[in-house]
matplotlib code that plots the C-alpha trace (Angstrom):
import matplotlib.pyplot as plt

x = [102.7, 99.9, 100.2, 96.5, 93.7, 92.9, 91.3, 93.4, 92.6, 94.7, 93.9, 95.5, 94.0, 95.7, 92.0, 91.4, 88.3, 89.4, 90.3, 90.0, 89.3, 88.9, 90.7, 90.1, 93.2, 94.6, 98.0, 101.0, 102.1, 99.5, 99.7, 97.4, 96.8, 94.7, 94.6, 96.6, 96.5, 99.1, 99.3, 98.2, 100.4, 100.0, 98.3, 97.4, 96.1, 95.8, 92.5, 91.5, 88.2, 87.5, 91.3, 94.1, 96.9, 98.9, 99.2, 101.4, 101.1, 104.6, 105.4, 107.5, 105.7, 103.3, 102.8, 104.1, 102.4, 104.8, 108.6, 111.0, 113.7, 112.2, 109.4, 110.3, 107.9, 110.0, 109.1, 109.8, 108.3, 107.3, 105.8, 106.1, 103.3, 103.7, 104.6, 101.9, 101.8]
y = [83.2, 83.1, 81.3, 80.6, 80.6, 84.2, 86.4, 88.5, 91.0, 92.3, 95.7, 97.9, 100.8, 102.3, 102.9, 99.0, 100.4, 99.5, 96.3, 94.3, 90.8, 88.6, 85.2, 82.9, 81.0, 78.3, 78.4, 78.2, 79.5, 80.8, 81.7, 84.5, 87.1, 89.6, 91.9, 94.9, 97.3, 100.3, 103.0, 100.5, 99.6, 96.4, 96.4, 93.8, 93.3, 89.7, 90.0, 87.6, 87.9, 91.7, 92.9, 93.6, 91.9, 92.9, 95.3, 96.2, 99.5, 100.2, 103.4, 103.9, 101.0, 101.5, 99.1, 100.9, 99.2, 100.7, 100.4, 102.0, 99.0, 95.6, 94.6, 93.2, 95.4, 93.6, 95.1, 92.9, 94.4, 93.0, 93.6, 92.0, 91.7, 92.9, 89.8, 88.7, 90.2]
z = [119.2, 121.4, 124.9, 125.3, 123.1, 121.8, 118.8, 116.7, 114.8, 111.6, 110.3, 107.3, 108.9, 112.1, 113.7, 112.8, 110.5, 107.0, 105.6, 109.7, 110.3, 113.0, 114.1, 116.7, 117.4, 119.7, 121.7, 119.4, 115.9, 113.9, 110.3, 109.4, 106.6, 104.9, 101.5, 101.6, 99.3, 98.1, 101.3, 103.9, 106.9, 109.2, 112.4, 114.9, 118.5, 120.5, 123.1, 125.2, 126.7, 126.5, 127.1, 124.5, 125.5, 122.7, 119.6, 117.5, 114.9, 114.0, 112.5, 109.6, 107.4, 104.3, 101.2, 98.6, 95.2, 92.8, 94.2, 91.9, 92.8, 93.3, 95.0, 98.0, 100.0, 103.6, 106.9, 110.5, 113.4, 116.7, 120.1, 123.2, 126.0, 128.9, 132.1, 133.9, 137.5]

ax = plt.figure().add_subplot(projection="3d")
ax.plot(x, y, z, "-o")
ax.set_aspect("equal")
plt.show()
């Protein structure tokens, strides 16, 4: 949820290289999405102007393609920024 307008960025790539695109939203929910593909993770950062005000790279995710039991592939993660001064 972003409090002002921003860009965010989703990557599947932990040095936002591979698979990273770009999304200009407003204030409020956004729903947003890219491809992932088997051994990726999920990575995002919320910048306003030229500073990241967020980002989140949680450890301990990567889509697995071929799960032996279902295919759920379900992962919540979340980051908080930090309170304006």
């Amino acid at each position: 949820m972003a409090t002002r307008p921003s860009t965010v960025v989703l990557s599947t790539d932990r040095n936002f290289v591979q698979n990273q695109q770009s999304f200009d939203v407003q204030a409020g929910v956004s729903q947003l999405s890219i491809a992932i593909s088997p051994g990726g993770g999920m990575y995002g950062a919320i910048i306003r102007g030229n500073q990241k005000i967020l980002e989140l790279q949680p450890s301990g995710y990567s889509f697995n393609g071929s799960p032996v039991h279902y295919n759920f592939n379900v992962f919540i993660a979340g980051a908080q920024a930090p309170s304006p001064q």
